[in-house]
VEXDO-454184 format. One record per atom (N, C-alpha, C): residue in one letter; x, y, z. Coordinates in steps of 0.02 Angstrom, whole numbers, plus 50000, padded with zeros to 5 digits. Atoms other than C-alpha are relative to their C-alpha. Last residue first. Layout:
<atoms>
AXYZ...
</atoms>
This chain:
<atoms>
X499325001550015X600324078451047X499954992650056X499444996549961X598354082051099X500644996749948X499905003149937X597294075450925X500575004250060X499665006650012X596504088350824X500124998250053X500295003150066X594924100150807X500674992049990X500665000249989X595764115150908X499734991349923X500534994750026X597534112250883X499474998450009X500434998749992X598914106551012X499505005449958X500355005550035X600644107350997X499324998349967X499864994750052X601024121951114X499594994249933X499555005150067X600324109251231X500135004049926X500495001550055X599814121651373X500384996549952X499205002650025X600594123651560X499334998849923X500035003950061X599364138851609X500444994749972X500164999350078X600114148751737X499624992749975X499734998350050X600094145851926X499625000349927X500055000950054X599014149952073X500395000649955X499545003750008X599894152652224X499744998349938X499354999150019X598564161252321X500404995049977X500064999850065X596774154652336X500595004349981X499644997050058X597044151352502X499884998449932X500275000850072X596044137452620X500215007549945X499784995050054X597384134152747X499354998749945X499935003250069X596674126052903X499935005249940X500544999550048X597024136653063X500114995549933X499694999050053X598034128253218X499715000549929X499614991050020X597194128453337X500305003749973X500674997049995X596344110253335X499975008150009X500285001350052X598064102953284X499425006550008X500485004350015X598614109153461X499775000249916X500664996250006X600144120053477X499324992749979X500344999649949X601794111653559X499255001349986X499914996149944X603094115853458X499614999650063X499295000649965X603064099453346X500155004350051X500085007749974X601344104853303X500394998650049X500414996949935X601834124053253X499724994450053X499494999149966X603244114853123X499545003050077X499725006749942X601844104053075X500465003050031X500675002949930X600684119253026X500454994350036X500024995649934X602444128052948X499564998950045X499425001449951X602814113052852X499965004350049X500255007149957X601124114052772X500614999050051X500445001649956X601294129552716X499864997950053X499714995049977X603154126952628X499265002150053X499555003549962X602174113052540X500195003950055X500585003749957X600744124552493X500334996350033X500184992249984X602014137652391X499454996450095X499414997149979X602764123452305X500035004950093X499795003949950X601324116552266X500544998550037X499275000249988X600864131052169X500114996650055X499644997549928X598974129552152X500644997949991X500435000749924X597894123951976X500695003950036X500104993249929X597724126251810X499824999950041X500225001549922X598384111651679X499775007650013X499545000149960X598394110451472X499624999550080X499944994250004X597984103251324X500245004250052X500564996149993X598104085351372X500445005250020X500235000250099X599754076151310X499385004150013X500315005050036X600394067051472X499855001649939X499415005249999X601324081451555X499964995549954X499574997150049X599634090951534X500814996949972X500395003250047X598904079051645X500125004349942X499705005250026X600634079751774X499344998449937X499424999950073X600164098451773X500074994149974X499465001349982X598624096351884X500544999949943X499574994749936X597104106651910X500824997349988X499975003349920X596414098651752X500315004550035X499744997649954X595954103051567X500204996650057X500215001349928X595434096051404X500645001550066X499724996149949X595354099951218X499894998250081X500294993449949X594484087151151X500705001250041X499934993450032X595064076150981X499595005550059X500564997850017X594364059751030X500205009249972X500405002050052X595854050651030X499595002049975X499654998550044X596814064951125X499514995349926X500094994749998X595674064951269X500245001349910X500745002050013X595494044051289X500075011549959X499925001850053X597614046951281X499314999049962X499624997450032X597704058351405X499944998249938X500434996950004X596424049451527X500175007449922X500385001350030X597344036051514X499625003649960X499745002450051X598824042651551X499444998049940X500054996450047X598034053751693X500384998849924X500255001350087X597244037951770X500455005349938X499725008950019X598074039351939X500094999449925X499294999650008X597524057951936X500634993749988X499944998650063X595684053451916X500775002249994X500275003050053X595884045552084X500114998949930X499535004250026X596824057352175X499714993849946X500035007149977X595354067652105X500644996050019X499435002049974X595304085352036X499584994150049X499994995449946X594024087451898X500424998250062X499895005549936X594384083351747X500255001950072X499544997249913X593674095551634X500204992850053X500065007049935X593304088351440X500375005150056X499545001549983X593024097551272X499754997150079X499724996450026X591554098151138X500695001250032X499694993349979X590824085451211X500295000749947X499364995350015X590294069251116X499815007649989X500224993450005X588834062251234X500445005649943X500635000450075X589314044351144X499925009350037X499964998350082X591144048551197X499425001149966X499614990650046X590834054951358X499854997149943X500714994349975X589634037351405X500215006049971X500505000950055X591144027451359X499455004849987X499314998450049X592434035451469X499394999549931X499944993049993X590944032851601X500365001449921X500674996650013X590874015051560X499905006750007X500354999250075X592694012551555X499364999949989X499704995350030X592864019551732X500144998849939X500644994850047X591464008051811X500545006549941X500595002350050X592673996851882X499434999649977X499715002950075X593924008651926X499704995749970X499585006349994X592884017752045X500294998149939X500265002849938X591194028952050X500784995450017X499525006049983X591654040751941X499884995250046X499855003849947X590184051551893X500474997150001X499895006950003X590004061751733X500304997550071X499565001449962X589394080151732X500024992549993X500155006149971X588834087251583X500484996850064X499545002249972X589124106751546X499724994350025X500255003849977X588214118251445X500544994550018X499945007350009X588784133951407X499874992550056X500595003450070X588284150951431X500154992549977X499705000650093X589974157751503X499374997749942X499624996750010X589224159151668X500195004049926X500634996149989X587964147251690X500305005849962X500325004250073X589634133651631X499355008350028X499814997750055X590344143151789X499985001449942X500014995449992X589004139351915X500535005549943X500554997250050X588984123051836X499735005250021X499855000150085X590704122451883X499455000249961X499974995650018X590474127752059X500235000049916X500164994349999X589334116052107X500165005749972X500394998650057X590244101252032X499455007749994X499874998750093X591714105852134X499564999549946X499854991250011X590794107852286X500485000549947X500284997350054X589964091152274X500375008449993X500564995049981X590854079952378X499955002649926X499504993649979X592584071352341X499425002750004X499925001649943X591774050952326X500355007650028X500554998349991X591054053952151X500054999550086X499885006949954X592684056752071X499245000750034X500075000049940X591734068451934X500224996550040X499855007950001X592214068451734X499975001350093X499504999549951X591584085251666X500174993450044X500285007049940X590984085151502X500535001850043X499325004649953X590954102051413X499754994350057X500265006949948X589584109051270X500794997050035X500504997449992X589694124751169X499764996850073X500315003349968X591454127051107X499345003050027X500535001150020X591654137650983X499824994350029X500664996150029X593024145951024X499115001050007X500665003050039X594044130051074X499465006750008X499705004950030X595664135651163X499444997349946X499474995850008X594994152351247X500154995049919X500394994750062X593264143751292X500435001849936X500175005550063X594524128751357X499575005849956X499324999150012X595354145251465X499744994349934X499884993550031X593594150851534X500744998249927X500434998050065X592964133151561X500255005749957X499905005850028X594394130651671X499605001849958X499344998750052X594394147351746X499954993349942X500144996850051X592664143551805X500295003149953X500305003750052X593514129551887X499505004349963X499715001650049X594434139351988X499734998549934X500004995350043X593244146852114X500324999749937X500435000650072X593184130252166X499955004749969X500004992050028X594864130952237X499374999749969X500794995250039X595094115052344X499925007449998X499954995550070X596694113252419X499565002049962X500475002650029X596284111152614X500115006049919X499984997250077X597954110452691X499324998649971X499675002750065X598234104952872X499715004349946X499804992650048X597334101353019X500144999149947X500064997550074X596564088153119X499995005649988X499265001950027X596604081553301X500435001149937X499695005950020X594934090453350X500804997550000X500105002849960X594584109453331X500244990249995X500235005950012X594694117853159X499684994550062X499895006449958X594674135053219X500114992550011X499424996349936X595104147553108X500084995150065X499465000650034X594354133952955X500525004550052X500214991750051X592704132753052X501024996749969X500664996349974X592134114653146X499995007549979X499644994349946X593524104153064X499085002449997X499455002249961X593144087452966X500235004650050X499815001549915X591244088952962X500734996950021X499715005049996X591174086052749X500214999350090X500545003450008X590394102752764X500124992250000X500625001649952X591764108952859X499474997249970X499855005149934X593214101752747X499265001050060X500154995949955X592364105552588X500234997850059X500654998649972X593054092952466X500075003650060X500564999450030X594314090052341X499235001550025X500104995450052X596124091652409X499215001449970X500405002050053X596374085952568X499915005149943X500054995550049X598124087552662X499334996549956X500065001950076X598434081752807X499855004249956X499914994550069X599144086052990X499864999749936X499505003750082X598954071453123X499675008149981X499994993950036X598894073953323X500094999949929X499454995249995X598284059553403X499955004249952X500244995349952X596474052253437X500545003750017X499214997449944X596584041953291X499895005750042X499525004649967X595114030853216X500705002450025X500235004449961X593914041953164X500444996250054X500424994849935X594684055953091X499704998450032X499564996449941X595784043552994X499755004950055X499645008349955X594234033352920X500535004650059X500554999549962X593554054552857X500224993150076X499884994849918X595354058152804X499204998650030X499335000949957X595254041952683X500055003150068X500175007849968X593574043152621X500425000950053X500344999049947X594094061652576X499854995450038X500785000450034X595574054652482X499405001250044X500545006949979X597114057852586X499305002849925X500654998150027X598674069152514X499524994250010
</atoms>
């Protein structure tokens, strides 16, 4: 899994065949492939981004907090914008208002952290980031102190003590991905080989039985 930074450097600098996997940003608008049937280039692979998701996210914290009104959303600021797009397309949605918070790095990431608390949300989205995934201890325990319900695409931040995850069966995406490298290995060009954007595989809800509106995660 590259950080967009990452697959942008690698799409520069190699003129062989590589297969990756990004998760957070548009691959064509981000100009890594030229359509998703065609990608063209040396680059394929897995593009996990769901933004359609993230109006689940709101939907499911609605679920968990009622009376929520207001959600911060914690942004890597280096994964494009098509996750914040479609979350304040969601927040539109549901009627609620939704702050977005920048990441710029780890040394700005207790100023942000800070910044939530004085805005104090009503619960917290964290939006997919290897990044913010590093953190999800932290981010577990900043969640729990403050008493917000809060989400992510990834189980391991539920794992931690936040309410719960909803994202893609990585199970389902692995198994995928082995079939673009197994078409590689045969001979087929990266650049013909279509990039997966699926919204299949979605799992359940992992939720902190634990967990009440108004108190800390477990």
């Amino acid at each position: 899994m590259f950080r967009p930074r990452a697959f942008a450097v690698l799409r520069l600098i190699t003129k062989s065949n590589c297969c990756g996997r990004s998760i957070e940003s548009d691959p064509i608008e981000r100009g890594f492939v030229a359509s998703l049937s065609r990608p063209g280039g040396s680059i394929t692979g897995l593009f996990l981004d769901m933004p359609e998701i993230t109006g689940k996210w709101l939907e499911l914290l609605k679920t968990a907090a009622p009376r929520l009104s207001h959600a911060a959303a914690l942004w890597d600021s280096t994964t494009g914008r098509a996750q914040v797009r479609a979350i304040e397309a969601g927040a539109r949605g549901l009627a609620l208002q939704v702050q977005i918070f920048p990441v710029e790095g780890r040394d700005t990431f207790a100023g942000v952290l800070e910044a939530v608390r004085a805005a104090r949300p009503g619960g917290l989205v964290v939006l997919s980031s290897p990044f913010l995934l590093q953190q999800r201890q932290r981010l577990a325990h900043f969640a729990g102190e403050n008493r917000l319900p809060a989400i992510s695409m990834f189980r391991e931040f539920a794992e931690e003590g936040m309410l719960m995850a909803y994202g893609p069966n990585y199970i389902d995406m692995t198994r995928r991905g082995a079939l673009a490298i197994d078409r590689i290995l045969k001979g087929a060009k990266p650049g013909d080989v279509p990039r997966s954007t699926t919204t299949s595989g979605i799992v359940v809800p992992v939720c902190r039985a634990a967990w009440t509106p108004g108190g800390p995660s477990p």
